[in-house]
Backbone as a printed PyTorch tensor [residue, N CA C, xyz], in Angstrom:
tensor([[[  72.1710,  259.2790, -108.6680],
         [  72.3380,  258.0980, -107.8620],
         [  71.2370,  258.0540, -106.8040]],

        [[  70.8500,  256.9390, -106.1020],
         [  69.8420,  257.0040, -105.6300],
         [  70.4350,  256.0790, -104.6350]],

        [[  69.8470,  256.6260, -103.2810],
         [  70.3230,  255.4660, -102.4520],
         [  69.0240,  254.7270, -101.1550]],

        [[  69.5200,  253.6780, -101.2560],
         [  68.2630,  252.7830, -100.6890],
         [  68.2860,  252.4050,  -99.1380]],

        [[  67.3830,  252.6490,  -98.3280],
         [  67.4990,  252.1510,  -97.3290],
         [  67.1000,  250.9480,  -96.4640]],

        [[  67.3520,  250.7390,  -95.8950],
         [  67.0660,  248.9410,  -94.9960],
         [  65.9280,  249.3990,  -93.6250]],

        [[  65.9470,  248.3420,  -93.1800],
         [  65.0150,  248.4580,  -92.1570],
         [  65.9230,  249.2690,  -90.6230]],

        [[  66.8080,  249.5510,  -90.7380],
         [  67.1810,  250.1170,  -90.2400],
         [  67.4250,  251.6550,  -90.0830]],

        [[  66.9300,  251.9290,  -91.4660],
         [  67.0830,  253.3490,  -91.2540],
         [  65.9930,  253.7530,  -92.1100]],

        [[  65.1280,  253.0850,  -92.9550],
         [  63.7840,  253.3380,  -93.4460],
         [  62.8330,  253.4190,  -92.4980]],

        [[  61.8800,  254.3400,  -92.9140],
         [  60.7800,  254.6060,  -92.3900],
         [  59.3370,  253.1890,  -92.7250]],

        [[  59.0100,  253.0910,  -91.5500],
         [  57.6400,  252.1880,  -91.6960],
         [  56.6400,  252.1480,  -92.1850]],

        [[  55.7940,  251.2160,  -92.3800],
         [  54.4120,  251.1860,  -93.4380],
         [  55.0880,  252.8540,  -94.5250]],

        [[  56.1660,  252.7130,  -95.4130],
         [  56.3440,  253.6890,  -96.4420],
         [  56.8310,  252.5430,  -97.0390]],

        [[  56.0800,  252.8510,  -98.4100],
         [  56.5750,  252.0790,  -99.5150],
         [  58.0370,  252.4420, -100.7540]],

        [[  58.0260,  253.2990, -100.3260],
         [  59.1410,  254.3120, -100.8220],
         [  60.5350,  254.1370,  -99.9130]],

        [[  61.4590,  253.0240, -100.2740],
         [  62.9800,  252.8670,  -99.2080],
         [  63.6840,  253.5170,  -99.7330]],

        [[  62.9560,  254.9650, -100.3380],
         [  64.7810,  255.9670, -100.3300],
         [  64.3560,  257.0710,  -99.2410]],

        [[  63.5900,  256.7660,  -98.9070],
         [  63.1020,  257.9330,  -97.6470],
         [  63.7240,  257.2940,  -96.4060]],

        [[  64.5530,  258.1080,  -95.6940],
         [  64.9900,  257.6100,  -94.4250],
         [  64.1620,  258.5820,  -93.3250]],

        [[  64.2130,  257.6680,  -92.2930],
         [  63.3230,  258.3210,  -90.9610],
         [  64.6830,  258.8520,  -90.2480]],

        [[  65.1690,  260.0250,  -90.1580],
         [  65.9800,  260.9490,  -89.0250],
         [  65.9360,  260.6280,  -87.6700]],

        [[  64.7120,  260.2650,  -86.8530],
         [  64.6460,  259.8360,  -85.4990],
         [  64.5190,  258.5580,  -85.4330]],

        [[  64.5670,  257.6310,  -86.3730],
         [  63.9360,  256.1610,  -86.4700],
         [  64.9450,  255.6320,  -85.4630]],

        [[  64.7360,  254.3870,  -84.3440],
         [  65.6000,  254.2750,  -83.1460],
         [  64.8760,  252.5310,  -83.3770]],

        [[  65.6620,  251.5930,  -84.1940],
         [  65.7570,  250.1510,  -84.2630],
         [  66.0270,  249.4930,  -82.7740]],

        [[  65.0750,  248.2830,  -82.7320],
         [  64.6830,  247.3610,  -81.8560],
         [  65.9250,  247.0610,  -81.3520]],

        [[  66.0780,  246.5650,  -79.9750],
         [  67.0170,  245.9470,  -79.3910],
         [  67.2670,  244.3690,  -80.2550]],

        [[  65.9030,  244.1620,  -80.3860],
         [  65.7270,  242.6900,  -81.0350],
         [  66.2880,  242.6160,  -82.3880]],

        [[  66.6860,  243.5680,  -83.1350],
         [  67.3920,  243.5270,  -84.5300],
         [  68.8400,  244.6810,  -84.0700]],

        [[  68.8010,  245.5970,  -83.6200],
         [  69.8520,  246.3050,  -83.4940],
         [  71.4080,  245.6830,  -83.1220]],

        [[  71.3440,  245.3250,  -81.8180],
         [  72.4940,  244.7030,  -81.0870],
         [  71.9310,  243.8240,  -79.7270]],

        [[  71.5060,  243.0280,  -80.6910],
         [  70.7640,  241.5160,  -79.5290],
         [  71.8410,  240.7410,  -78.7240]],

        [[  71.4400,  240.3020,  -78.3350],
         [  72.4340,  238.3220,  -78.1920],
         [  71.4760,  237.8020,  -78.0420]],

        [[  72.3040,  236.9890,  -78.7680],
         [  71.7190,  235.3680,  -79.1740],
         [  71.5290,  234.6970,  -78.1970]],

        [[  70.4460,  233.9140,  -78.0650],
         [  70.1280,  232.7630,  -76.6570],
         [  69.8430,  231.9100,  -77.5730]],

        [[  69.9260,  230.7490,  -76.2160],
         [  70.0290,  228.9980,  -76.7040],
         [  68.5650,  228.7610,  -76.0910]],

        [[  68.2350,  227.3900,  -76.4460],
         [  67.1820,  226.6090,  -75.5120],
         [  67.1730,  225.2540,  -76.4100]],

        [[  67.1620,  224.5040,  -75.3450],
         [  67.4400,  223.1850,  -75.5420],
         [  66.3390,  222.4350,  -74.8260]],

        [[  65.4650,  221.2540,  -75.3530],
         [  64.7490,  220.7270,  -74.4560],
         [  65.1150,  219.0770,  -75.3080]],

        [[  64.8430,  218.1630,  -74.4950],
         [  65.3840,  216.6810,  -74.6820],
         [  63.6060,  215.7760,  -74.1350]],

        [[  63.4870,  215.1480,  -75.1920],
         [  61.9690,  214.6370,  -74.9460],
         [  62.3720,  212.2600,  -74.6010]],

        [[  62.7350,  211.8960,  -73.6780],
         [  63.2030,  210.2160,  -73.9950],
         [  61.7540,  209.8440,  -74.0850]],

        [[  60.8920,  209.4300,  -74.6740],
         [  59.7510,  208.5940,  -74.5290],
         [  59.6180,  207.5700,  -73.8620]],

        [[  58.7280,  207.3430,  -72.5280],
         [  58.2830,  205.9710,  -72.3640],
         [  57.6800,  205.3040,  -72.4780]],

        [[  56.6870,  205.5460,  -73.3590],
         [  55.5190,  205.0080,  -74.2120],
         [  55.5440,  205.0620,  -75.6520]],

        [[  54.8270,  204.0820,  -75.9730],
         [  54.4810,  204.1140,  -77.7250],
         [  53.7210,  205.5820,  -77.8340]],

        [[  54.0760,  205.8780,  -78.6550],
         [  53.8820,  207.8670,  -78.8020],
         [  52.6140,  207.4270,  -80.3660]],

        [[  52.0470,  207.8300,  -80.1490],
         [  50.8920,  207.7590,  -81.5230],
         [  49.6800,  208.7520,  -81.8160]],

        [[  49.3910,  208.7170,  -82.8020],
         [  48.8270,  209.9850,  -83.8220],
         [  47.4670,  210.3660,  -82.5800]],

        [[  46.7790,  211.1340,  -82.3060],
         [  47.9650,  212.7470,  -82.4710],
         [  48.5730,  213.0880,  -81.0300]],

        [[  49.1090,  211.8700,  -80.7480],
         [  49.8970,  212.5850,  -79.6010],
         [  50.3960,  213.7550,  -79.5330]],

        [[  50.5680,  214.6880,  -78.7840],
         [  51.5160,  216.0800,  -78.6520],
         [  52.7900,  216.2830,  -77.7430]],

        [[  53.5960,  216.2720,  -78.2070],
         [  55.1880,  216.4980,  -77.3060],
         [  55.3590,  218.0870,  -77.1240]],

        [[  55.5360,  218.5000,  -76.0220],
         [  55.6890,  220.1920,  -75.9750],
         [  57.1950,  220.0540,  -75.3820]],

        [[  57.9630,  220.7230,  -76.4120],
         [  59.4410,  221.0450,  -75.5610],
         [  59.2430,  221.7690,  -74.9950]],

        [[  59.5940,  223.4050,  -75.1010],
         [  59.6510,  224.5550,  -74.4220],
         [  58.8580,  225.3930,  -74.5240]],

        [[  59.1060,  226.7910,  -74.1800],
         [  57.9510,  228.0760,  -74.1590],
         [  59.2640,  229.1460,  -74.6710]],

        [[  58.6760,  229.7850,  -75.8180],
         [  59.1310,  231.0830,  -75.6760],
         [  58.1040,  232.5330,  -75.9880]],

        [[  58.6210,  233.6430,  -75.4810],
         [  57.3910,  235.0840,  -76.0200],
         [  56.7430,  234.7520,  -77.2160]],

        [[  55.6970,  235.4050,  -77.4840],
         [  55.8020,  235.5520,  -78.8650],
         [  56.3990,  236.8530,  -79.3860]],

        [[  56.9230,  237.5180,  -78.7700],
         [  57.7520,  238.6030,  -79.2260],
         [  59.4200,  238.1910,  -79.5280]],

        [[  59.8160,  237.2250,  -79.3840],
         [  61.1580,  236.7620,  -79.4110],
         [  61.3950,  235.9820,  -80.6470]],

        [[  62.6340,  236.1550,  -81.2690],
         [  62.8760,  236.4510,  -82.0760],
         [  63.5530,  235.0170,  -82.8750]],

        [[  62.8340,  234.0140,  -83.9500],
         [  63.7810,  232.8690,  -84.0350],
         [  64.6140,  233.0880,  -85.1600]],

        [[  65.8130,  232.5110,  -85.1480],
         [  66.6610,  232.3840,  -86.1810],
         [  67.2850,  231.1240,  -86.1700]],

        [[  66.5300,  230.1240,  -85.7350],
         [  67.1250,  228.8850,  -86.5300],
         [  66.5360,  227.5920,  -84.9450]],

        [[  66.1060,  226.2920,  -85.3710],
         [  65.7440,  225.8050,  -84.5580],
         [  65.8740,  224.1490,  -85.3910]],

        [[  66.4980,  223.6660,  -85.0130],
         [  67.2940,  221.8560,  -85.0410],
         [  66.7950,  220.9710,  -84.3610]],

        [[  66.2850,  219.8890,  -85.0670],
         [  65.9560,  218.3490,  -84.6010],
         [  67.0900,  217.6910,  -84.3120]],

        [[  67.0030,  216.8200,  -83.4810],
         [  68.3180,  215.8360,  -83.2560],
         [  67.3130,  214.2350,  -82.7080]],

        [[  67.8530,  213.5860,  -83.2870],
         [  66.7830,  212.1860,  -82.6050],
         [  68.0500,  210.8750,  -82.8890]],

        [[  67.7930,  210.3780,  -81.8900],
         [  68.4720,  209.0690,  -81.7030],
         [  68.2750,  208.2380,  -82.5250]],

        [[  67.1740,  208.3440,  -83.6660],
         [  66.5710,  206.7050,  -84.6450],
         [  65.7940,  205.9540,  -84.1510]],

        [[  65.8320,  205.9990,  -83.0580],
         [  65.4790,  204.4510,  -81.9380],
         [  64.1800,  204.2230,  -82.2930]],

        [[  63.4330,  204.4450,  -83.1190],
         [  61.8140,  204.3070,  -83.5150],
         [  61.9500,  204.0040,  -84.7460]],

        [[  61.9350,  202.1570,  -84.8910],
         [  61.8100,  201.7990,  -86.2820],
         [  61.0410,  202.5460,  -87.3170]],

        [[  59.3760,  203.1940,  -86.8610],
         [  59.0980,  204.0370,  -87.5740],
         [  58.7430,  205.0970,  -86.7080]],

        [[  58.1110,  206.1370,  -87.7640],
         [  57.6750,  207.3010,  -86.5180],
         [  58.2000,  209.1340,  -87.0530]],

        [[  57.2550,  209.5550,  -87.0800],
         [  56.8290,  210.9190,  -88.0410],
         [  55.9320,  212.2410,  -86.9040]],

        [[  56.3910,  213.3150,  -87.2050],
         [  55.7820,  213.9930,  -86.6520],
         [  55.5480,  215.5480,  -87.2690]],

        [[  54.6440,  216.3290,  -87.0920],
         [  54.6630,  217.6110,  -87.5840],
         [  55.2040,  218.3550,  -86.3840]],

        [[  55.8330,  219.7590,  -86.8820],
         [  57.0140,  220.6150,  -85.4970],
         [  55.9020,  221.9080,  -86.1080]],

        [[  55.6890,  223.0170,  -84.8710],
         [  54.9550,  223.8080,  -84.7400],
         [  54.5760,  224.1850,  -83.5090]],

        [[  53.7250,  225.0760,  -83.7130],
         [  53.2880,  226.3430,  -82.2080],
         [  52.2930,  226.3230,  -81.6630]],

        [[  51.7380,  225.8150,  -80.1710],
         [  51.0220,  225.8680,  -80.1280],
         [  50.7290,  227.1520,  -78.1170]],

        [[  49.5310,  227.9110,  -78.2440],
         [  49.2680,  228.4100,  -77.1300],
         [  49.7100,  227.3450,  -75.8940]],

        [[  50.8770,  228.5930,  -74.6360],
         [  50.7510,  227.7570,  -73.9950],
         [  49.7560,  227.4720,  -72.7630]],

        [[  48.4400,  228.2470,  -72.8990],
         [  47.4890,  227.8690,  -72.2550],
         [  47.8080,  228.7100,  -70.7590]],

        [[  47.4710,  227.4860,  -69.8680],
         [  47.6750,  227.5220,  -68.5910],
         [  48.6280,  226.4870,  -68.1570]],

        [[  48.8540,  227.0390,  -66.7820],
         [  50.1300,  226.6460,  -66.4110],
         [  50.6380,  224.9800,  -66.5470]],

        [[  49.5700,  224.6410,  -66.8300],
         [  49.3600,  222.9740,  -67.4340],
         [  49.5670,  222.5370,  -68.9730]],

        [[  50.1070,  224.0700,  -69.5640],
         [  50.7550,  223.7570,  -71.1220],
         [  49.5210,  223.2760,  -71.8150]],

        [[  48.5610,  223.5270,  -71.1570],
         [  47.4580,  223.1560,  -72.0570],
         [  46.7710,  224.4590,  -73.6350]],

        [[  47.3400,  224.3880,  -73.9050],
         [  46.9720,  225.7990,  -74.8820],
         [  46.6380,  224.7140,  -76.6410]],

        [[  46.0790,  225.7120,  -77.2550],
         [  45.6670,  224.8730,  -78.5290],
         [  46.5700,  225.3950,  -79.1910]],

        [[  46.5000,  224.5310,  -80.9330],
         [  47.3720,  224.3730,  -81.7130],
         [  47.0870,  225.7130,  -82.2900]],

        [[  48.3570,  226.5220,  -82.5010],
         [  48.5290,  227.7900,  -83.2840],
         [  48.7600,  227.5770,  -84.7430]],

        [[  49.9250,  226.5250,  -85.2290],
         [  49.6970,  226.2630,  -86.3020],
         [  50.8750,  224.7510,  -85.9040]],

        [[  49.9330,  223.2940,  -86.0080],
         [  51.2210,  222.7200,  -85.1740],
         [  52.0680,  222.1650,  -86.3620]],

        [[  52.2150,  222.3200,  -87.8740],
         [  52.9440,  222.1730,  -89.0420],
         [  53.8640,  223.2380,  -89.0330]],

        [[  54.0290,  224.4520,  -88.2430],
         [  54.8910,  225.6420,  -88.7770],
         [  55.9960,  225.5250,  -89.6690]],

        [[  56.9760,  224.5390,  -88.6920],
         [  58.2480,  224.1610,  -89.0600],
         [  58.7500,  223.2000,  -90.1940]],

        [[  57.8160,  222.0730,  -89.7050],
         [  58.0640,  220.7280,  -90.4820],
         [  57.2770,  219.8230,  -90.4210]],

        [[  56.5600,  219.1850,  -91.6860],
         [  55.4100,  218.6390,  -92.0820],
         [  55.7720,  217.2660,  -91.8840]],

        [[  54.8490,  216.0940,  -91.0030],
         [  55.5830,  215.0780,  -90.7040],
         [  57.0030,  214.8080,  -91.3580]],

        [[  57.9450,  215.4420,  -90.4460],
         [  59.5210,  214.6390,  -90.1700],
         [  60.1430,  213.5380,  -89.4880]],

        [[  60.6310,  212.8880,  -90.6550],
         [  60.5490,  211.2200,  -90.3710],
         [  61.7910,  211.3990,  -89.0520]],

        [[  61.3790,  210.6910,  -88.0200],
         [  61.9490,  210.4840,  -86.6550],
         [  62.8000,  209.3110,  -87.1190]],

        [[  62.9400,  208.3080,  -87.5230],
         [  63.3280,  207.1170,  -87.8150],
         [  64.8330,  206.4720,  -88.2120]],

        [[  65.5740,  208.0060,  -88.2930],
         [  66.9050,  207.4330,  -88.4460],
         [  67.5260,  208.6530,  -88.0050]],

        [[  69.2000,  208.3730,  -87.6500],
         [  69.4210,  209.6300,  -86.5700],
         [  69.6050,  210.7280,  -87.0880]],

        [[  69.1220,  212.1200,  -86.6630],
         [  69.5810,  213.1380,  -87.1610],
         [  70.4690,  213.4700,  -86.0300]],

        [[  71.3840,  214.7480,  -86.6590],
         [  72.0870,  215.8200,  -85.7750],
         [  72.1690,  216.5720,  -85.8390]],

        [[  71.5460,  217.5140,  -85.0350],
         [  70.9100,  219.0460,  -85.7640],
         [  70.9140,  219.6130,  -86.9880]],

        [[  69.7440,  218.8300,  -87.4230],
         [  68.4180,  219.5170,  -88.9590],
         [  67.8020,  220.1490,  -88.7530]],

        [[  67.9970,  221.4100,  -89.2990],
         [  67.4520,  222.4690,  -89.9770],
         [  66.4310,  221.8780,  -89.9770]],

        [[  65.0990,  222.1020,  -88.6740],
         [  63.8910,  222.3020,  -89.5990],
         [  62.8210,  224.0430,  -89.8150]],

        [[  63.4470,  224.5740,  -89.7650],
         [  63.2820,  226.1280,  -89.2820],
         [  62.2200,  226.2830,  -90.9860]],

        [[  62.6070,  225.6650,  -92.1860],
         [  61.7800,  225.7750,  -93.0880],
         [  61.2940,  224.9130,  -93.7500]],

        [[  61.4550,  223.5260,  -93.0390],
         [  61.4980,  222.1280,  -93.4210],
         [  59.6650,  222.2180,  -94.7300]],

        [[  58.8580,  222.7380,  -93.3060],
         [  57.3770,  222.7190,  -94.3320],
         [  57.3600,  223.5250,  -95.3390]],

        [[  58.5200,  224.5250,  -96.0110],
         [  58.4850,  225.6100,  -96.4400],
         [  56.9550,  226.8370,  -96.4300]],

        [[  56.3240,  226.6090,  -94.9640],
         [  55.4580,  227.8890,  -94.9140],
         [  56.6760,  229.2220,  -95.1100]],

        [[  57.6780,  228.8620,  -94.7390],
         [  58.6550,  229.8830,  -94.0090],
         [  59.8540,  229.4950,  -94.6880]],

        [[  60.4820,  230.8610,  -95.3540],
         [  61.3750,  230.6360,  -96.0220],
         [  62.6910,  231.4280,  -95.3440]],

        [[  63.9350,  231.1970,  -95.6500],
         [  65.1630,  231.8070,  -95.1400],
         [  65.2010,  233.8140,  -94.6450]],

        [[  64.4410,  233.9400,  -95.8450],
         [  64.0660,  235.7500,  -94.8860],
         [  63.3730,  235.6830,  -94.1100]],

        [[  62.5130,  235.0640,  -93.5570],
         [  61.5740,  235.3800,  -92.4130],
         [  62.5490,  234.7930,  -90.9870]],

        [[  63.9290,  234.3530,  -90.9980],
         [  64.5680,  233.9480,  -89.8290],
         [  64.7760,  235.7100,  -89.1270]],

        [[  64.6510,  235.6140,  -87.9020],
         [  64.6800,  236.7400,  -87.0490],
         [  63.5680,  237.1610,  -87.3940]],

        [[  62.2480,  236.7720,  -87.4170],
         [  61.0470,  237.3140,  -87.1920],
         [  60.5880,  237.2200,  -86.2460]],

        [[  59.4790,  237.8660,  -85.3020],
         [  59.0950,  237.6650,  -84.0270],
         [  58.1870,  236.3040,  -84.2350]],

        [[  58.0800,  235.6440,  -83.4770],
         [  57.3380,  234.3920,  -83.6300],
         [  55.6190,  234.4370,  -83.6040]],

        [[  55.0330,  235.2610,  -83.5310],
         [  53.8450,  235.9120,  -83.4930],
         [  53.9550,  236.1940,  -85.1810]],

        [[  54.6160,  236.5180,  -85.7500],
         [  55.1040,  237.6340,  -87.1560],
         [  54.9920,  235.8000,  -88.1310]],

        [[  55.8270,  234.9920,  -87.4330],
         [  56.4620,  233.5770,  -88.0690],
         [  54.7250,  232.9230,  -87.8970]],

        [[  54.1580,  232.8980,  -87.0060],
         [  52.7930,  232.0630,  -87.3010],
         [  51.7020,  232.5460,  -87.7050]],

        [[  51.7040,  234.4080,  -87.9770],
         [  50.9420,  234.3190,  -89.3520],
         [  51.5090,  234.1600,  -90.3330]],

        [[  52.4400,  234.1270,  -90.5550],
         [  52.5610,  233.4970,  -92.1480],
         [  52.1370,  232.3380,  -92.1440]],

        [[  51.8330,  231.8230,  -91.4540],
         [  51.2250,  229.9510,  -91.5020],
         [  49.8210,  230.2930,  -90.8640]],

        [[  49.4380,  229.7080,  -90.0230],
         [  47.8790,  229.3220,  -89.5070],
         [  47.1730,  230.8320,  -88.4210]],

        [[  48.3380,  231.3700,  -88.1360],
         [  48.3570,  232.3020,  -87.0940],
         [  47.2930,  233.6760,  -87.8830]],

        [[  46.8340,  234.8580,  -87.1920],
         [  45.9180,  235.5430,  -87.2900],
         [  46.0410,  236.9710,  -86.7780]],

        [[  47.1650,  236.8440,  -86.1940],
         [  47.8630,  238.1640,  -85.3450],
         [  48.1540,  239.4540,  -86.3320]],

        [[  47.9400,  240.4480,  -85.8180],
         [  48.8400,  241.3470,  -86.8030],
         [  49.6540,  242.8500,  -85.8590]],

        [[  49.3170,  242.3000,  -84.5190],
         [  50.2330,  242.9220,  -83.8920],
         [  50.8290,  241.2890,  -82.5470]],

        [[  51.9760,  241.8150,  -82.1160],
         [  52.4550,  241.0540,  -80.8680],
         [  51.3000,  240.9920,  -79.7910]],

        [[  50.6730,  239.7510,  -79.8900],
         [  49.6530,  239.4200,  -78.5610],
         [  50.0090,  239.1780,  -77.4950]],

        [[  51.6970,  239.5720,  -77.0030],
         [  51.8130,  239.3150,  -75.7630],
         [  51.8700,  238.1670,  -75.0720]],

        [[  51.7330,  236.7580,  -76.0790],
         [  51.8820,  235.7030,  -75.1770],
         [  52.7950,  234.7100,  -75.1130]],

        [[  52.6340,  233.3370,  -74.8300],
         [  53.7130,  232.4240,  -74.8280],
         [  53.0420,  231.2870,  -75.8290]],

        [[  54.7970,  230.8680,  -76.4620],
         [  54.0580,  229.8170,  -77.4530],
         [  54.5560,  228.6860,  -77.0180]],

        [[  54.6590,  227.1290,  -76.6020],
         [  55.1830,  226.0760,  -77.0250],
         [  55.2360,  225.8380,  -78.2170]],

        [[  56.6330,  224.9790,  -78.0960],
         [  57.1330,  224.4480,  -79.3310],
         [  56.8580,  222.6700,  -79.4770]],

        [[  56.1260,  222.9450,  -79.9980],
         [  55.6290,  221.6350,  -80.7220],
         [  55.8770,  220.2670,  -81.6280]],

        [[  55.6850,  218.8690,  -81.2610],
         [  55.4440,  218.3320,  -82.3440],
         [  54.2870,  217.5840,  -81.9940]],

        [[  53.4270,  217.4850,  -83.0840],
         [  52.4440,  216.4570,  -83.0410],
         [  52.4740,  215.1550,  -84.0250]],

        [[  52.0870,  213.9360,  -83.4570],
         [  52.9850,  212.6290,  -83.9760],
         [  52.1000,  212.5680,  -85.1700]],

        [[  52.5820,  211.9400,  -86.4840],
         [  51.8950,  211.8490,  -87.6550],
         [  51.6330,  210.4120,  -88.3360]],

        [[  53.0100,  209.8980,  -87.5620],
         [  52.8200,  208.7200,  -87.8340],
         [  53.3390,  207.7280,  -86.7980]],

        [[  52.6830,  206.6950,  -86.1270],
         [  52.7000,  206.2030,  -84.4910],
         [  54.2590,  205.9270,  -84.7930]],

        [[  54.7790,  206.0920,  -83.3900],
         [  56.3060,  205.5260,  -82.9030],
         [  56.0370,  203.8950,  -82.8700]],

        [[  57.2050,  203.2560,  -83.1410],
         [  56.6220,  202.0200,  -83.4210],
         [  57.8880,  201.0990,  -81.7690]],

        [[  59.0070,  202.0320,  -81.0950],
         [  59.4760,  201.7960,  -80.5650],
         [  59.4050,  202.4050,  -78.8620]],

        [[  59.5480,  202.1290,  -77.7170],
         [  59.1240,  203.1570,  -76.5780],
         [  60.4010,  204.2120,  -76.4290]],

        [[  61.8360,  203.5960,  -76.5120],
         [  62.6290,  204.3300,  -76.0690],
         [  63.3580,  205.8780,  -77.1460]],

        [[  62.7490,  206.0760,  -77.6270],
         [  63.1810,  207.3800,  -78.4320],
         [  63.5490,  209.0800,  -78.0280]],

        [[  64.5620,  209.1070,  -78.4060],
         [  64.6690,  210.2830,  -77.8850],
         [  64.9140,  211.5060,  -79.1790]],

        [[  63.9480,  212.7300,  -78.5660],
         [  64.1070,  213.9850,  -79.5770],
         [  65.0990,  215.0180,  -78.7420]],

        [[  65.5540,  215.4600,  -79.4210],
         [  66.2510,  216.8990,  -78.7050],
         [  65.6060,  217.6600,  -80.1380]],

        [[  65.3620,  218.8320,  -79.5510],
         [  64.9020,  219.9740,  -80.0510],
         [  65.6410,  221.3000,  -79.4990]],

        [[  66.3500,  221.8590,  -80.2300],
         [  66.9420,  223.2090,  -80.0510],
         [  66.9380,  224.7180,  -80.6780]],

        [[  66.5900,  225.5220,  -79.8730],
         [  66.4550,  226.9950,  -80.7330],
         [  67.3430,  227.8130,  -80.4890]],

        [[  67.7740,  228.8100,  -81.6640],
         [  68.6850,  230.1390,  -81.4000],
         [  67.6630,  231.1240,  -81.8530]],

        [[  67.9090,  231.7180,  -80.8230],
         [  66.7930,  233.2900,  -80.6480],
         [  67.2100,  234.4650,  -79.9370]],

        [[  66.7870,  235.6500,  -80.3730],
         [  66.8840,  236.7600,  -79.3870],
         [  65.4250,  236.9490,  -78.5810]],

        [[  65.6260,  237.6800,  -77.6680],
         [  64.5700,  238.3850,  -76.9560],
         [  63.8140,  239.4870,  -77.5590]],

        [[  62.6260,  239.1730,  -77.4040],
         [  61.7200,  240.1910,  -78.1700],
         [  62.2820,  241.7270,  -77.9190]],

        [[  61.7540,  242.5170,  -78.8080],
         [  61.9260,  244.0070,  -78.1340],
         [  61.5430,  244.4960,  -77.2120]]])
């Protein structure tokens, strides 16, 4: 019989998961986390158009996503956007696009959602990569990292296709842990 081990009790860069590591001591961030919320609410007062950029929030890039939901009112006869990461720069949120498709490849704004799943909407990112560090989540897409750079990302959409109405509203929400 042979028995297999998980990331929890396997040893690293070993390609071999029947070898367990004896001292191996798992991340706070996978071990016994809690879960945090973040919620940001975007009402538009302007016609929003290509490539406008909406930045909800900031999180590490060491922190950890497992699931992140669109919610929009409809109120924009038309109106499309790509969801993604971008540096948050300086304290003016000015940072460039990390990869600003991560999530979801223009998602039609245009009729109401209530929290959609777009966590793999573009499918860069598929259902195992949820609880990855978000540094880990944007190289698999545009990103270049191959260790935690220590910084902050906004969460992104950039418009794909112009809002055709002023009053629209996005809510954007994430469930995450704290990096290790």
């Amino acid at each position: 019989m042979t028995v297999w081990f998980s990331d929890h009790f396997g040893t690293d860069g070993v390609d071999d998961i029947t070898i367990a590591d004896p001292v191996k001591v798992i991340s706070a961030g996978i071990g016994h986390s809690r879960l945090r919320y973040k919620r940001a609410e975007l009402s538009s007062l302007a016609l929003l158009a290509t490539p406008d950029v909406l930045r909800f929030f900031t999180l590490k890039s060491g922190d950890r996503l497992h699931q992140l939901m669109l919610s929009s009112d409809g109120g924009s006869g038309v109106g499309a956007a790509d969801f993604g990461l971008h540096l948050k720069g300086t304290s003016a949120h000015d940072g460039a696009a990390l990869d600003a498709d991560l999530f979801a490849t223009a998602q039609a704004i245009n009729s109401a959602l209530n929290q959609v799943s777009i966590f793999s909407e573009a499918t860069t990112l598929l259902g195992k990569d949820r609880g990855k560090q978000l540094w880990a989540l944007a190289a698999i897409g545009g990103g270049s990292d191959t260790v935690d750079p220590m910084l902050e990302y906004d969460f992104t959409a950039t418009v794909t296709t112009a809002f055709t109405t002023t009053n629209t509203i996005l809510v954007l929400e994430a469930l995450y842990t704290s990096g290790d």
